[in-house]
PAFILO-31990 format. One record per residue (C-alpha): residue in three letters; x, z, y. Coordinates in steps of 0.2 Angstrom, whole numbers, plus 2048, in hexadecimal, padded with zeros to 3 digits. Example, Ala and Ser with C-alpha at 12.3 -4.5 7.8 and 13.67 -1.06 7.14 Angstrom:
// PAFILO-31990
ALA83E8277EA/SER8448247FB/
//
This chain:
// PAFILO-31990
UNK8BA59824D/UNK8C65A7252/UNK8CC5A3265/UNK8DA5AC271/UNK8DA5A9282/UNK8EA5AB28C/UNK8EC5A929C/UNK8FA5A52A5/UNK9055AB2B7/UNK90E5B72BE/UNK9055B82CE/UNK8F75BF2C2/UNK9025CD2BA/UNK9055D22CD/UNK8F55D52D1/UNK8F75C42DE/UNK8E65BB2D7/UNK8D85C02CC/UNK8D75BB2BA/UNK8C65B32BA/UNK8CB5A22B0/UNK8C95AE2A0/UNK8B95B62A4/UNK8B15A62A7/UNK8B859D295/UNK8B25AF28E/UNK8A25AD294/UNK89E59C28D/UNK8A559D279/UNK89A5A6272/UNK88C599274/UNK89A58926D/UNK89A59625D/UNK8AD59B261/UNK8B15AF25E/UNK8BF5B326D/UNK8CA5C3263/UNK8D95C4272/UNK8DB5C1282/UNK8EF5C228C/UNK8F55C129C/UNK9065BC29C/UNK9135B72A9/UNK91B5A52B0/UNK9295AA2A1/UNK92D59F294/UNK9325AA284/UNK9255B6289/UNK9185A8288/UNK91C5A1279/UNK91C5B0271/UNK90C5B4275/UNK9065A4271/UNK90F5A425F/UNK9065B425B/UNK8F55AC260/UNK8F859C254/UNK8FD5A7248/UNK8ED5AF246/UNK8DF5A524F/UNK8D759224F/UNK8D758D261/UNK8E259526F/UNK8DA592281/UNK8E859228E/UNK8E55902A2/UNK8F45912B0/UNK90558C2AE/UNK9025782AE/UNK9095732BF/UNK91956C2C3/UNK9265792C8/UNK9325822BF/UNK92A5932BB/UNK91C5872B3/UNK91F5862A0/UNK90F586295/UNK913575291/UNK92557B28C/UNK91E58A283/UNK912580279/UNK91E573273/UNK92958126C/UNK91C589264/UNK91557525B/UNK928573258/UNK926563262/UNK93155B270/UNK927555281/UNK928545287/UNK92453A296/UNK913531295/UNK91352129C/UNK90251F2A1/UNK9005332A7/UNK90E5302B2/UNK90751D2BA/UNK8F85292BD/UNK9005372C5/UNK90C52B2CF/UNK8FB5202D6/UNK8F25342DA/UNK9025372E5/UNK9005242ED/UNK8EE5252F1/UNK8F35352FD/UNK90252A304/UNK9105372FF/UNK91E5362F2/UNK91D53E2E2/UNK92854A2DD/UNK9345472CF/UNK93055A2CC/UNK91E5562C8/UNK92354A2B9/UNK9225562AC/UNK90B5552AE/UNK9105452A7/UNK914550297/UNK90E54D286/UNK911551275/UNK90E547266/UNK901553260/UNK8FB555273/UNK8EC54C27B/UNK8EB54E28F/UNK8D9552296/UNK8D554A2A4/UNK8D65542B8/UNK8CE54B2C5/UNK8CE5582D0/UNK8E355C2D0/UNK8F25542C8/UNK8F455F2B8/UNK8ED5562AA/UNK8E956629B/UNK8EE56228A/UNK8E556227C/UNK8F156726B/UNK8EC567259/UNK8F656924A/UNK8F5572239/UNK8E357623D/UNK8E657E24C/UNK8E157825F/UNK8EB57D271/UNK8E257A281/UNK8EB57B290/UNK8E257B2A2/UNK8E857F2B1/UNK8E658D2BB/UNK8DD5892CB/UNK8CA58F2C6/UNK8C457D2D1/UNK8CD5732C2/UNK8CB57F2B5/UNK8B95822B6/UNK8B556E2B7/UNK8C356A2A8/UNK8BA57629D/UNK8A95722A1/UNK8AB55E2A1/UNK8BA55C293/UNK8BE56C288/UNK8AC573286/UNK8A2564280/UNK8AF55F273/UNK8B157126C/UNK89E57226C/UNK8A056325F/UNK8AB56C254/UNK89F57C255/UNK89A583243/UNK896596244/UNK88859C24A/UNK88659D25E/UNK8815AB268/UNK8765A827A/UNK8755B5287/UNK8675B3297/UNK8685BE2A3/UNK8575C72AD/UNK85E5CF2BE/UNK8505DD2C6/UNK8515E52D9/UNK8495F42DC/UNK8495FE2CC/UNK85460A2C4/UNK85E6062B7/UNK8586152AE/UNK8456102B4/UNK8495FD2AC/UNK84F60329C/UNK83E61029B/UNK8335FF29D/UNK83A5F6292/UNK83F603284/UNK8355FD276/UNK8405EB279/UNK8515F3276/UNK84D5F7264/UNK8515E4260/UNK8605DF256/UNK85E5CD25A/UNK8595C8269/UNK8665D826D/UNK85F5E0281/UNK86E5E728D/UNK8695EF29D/UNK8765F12AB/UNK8785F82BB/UNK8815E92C7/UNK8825E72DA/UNK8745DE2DC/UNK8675E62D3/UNK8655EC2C1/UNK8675DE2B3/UNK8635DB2A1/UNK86B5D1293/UNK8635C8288/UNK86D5C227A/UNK86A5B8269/UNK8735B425A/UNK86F5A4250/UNK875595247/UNK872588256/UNK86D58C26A/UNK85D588266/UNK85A59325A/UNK86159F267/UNK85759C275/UNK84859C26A/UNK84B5AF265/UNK84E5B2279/UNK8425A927E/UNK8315B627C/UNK83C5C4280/UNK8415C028F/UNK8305BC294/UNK8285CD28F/UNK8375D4299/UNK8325CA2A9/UNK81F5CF2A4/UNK8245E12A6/UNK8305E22B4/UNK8255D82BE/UNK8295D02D1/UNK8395E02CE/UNK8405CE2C7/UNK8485C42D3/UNK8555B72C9/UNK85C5B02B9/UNK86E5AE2B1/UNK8785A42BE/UNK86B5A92CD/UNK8725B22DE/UNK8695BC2EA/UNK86C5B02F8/UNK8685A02EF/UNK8575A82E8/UNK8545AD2FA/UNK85659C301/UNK84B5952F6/UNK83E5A12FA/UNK83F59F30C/UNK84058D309/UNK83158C300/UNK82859530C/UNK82E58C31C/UNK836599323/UNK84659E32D/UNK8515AB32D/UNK85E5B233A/UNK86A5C2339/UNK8725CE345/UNK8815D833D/UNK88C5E6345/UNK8945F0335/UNK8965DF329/UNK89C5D5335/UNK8945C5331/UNK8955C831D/UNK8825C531D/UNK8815B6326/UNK8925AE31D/UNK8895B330B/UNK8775AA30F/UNK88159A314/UNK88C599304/UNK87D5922FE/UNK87C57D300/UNK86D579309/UNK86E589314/UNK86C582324/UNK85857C31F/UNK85358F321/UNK86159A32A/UNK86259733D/UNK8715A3341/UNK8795B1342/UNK8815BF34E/UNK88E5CA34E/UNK88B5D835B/UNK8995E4357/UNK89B5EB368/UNK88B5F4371/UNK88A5EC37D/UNK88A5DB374/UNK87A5E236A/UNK8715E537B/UNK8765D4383/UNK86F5CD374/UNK85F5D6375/UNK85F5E636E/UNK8565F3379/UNK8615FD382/UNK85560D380/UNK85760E370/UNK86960E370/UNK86861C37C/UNK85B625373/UNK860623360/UNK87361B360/UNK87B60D35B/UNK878613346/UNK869616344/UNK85B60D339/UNK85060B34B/UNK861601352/UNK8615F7342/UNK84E5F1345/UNK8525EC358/UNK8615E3351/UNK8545D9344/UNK8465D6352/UNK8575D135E/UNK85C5C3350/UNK84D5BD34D/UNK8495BA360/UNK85B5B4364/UNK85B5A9357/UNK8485A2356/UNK8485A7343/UNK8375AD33C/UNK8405BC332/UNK84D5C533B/UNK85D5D1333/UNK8665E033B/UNK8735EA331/UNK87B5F633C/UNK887607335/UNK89760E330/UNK8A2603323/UNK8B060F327/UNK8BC617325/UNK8B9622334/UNK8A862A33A/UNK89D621348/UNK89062C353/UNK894639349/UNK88A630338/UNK896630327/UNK89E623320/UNK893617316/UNK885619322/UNK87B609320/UNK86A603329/UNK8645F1325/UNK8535EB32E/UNK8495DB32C/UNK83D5D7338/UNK82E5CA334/UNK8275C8345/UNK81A5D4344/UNK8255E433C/UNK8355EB336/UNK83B5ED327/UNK8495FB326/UNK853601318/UNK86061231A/UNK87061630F/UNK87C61E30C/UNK88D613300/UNK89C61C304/UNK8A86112F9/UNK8B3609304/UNK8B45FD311/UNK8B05EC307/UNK8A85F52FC/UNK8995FC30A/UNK8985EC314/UNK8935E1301/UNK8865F12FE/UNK87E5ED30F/UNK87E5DB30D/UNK8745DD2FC/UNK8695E8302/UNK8655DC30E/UNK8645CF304/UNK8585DA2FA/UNK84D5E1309/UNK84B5CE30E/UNK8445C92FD/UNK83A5D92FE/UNK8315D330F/UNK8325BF308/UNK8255C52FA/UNK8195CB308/UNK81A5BE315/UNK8125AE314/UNK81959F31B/UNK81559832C/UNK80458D32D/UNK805579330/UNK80257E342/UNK812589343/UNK81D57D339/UNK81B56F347/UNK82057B355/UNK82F580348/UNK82C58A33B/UNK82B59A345/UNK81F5A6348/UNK8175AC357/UNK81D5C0358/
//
């Protein structure tokens, strides 16, 4: 099955949001069997779109639309679609009930406006939203399929996953192809593809390496007639690969490096606390995006100013002596956090994000610490690529260094546990 994928707004041809709808639909076709050929980006214009999408059913099976569905005026996938089926939309009667008793359970009048999501076509199937008020649409005819979902990733992501995946999957009949992911900390990319250069030769499982944010990943992909076929070709691989790389392996496919984190220091019993000059709370924001953050992470502090870093503990000497960036400030800020907090592991990221110079140290300057009660832990760098950019880079260094001290610290004994988890240090 040959597959477009347009997506839909103006705000995206602006540069307002980021296109990720297409990524993720990209990402997930090749295991349903479907070859994607084109992706567009087109604006909130109504000959433009239809155009676009004339060309796509004029040479592909299934067109994969996402945006344009709400209920204004600059909306018109539904409007492009019809044109393009040669059919006229009507009013459905029990869409419209639905979207009428959505608007009455909030205690607000609906909009005449938001009529038109009542839409249909007679070749046109709506696919259920619970979590907005734009039904998708679901078009076949001459042996051709439209999908329409709307934009918002929230609804987007749970239409596709719930509704459009699971009934293409049924239609599936080429071959599939699966792709697992290894992520590595610590080595190289050259260094990963030396170690596992005798794998690479492989035309099936296929091996990618790749130099990411996080680390160094490889791509382990397969082509066969069902998934299970696939994951049977990947499985071996990816376990030689492990075998090799060693504890350098520290997730899998969907993983982060702030859930694998919380999980080891929740298996371990064990607490962490941070205190952050240069990133400004990014560390502390990043470990609690995770659900169930609060069983190991006590707190965090920002100590931007000098003075707040001494109130909270750092020694002053050390300011004076080796400044305020400098990898010695970074492990009082770690043994600071620890103490202030009551955390068994403590974090300190001090240094200059930018854009200007501080004590005399470049931009980019970075000095993350992690102290375990008994020692600290301290990493030095330089990123100079911006701002954002320099703050992400120290919080995944930290991230990193933590999981780096996590493999060499046991857990608190049953004693410690009933005085709270942390230990004496």
């Amino acid at each position: 099955m040959k597959a477009e994928i347009v997506s839909i707004g103006t705000e995206i041809l602006l540069g307002d949001i980021l296109d990720t709808n297409t990524h993720y639909i990209a990402q997930r076709l090749p295991a349903l069997g479907i070859d994607l050929y084109f992706t567009h980006q087109v604006g909130d214009n109504l000959e433009r779109l239809t155009d676009t999408l004339r060309l796509a059913w004029s040479r592909s099976d299934l067109i994969l639309c996402t945006g344009g569905l709400g209920p204004t005026e600059d909306d018109v996938t539904r409007e492009a679609i019809a044109r393009v089926l040669g059919e006229t939309p009507y009013v459905d009667p029990r869409l419209e009930a639905e979207l009428r008793a959505w608007f009455d359970r909030r205690g607000a009048p609906m909009p005449e406006r938001n009529l038109k999501q009542a839409w249909l076509t007679p070749s046109t199937r709506p696919i259920p939203n619970p979590r907005g008020t734009a039904p998708g649409w679901w078009s076949e005819k001459d042996g051709r399929i439209i999908i329409a979902m709307p934009g918002p990733p929230a609804e987007m992501t749970r239409m596709w996953d719930k509704e459009v995946a699971p009934r293409l999957r049924e239609r599936a009949t080429g071959a599939v192809i699966i792709s697992h992911t290894v992520k590595t900390a610590g080595i190289g990319e050259g260094a990963v593809d030396e170690m596992v250069s005798h794998l690479l030769k492989s035309t099936n499982p296929t091996i990618g390496v790749y130099a990411k944010a996080d680390g160094v990943h490889l791509r382990i992909t397969a082509k066969a007639a069902t998934v299970e076929e696939a994951e049977a070709l990947i499985r071996p691989v990816q376990e030689e690969v492990e075998r090799i790389l060693g504890t350098a392996v520290w997730g899998r496919d969907d993983d982060t490096f702030e859930a694998v984190i919380g999980r080891m220091l929740r298996e371990r019993g064990l607490t962490l606390g941070t205190m952050e000059s240069a990133t400004g709370g990014l560390l502390a924001s990043t470990i609690t995006d995770v659900p169930g953050s609060s069983d190991y992470f006590r707190g965090g502090l920002v100590a931007y100013a000098t003075d707040l870093k001494i109130a909270w503990g750092v020694d002053p000497a050390v300011v004076a002596q080796h400044g305020v960036i400098s990898p010695e400030c970074a492990k009082e800020m770690a043994r600071a956090a620890r103490e202030q907090v009551r955390a068994d592991l403590g974090v300190g990221i001090t240094g200059v994000a930018g854009p200007d110079e501080q004590e005399g140290k470049p931009v980019g300057t970075m000095h993350v610490a992690v102290h375990d009660g008994t020692e600290a832990h301290v990493i030095s760098y330089q990123f100079a690529q911006g701002r954002e950019a320099a703050k992400r880079r120290a919080v995944t260094v930290a991230l990193q260094l933590i999981r780096r001290v996590l493999t060499l610290t046991p857990g608190p004994s049953p004693a410690e546990r009933e005085r709270g988890g942390r230990r004496p240090g």
